[in-house]
C-alpha positions as CSV (number, residue, x, y, z in Angstrom):
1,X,-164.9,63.0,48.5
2,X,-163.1,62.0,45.1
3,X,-161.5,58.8,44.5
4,X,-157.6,60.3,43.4
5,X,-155.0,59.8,45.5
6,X,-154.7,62.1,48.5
7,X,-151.4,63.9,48.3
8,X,-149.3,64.2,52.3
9,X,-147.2,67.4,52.5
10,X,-143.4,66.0,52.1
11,X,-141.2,65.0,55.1
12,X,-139.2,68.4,56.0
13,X,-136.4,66.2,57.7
14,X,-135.3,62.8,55.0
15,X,-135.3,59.2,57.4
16,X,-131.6,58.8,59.0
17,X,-130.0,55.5,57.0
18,X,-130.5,52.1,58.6
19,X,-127.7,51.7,61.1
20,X,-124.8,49.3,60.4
21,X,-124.3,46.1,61.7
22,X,-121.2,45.6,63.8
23,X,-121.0,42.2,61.8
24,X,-120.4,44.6,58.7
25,X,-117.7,46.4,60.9
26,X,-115.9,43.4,62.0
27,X,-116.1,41.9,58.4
28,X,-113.8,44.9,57.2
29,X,-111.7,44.7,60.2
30,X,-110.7,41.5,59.0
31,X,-110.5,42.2,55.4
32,X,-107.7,45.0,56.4
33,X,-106.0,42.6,58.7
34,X,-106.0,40.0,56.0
35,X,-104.4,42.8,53.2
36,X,-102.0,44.0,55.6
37,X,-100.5,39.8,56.8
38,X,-100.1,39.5,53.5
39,X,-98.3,42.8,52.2
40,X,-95.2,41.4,50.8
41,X,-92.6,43.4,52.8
42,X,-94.2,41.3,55.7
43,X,-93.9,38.4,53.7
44,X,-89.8,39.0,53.2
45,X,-89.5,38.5,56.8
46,X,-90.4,35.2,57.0
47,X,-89.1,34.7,54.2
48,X,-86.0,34.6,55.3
49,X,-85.5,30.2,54.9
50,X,-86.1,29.7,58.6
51,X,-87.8,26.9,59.5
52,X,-90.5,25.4,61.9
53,X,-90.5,21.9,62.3
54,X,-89.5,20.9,59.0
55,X,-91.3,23.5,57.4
56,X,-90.6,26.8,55.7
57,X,-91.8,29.7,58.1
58,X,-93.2,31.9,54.6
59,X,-95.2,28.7,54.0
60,X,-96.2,28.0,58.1
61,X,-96.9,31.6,58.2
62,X,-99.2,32.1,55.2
63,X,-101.5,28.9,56.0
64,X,-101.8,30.1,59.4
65,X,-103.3,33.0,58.5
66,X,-105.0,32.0,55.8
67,X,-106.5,29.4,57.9
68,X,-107.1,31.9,60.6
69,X,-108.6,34.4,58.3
70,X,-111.2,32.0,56.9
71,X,-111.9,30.7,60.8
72,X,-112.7,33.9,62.2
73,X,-115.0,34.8,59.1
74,X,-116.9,31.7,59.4
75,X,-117.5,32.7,62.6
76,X,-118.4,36.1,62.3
77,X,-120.6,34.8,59.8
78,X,-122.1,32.9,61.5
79,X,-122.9,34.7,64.6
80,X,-124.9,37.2,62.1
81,X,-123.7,40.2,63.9
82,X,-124.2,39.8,67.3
């Protein structure tokens, strides 16, 4: 018996990749949805100088769902994935 290392024959088939999270999935989902709310031909529409209460719908509209979009990430955040 010698004291080198003792060499294993190499794995014919490589290890699949770690599966992804559906956290990771949902994460992107929102990212898209986020890019495409604030494309600015959707923007145009409401910014048309209607208003909601007072309040310019472009402006109602963007804190919405920029409020929305951070919500929803917290939560998926939080959940970790599951």
């Amino acid at each position: 018996m010698t004291g080198g290392p003792t060499l294993h024959p190499a794995s014919p088939h490589p290890a699949p990749p770690p599966p992804r999270r559906a956290g990771a999935d949902r994460l992107i989902a929102l990212f898209l949805f986020g890019v495409v709310a604030f494309n600015p031909p959707l923007l145009r529409v409401f910014g048309a100088g209607d208003t909601l209460f007072g309040l310019p719908l472009l402006y109602v509209y963007a804190l919405g769902v920029w409020g929305g979009v951070i919500a929803l990430s917290a939560v998926l955040l939080e959940r970790g994935g599951r």
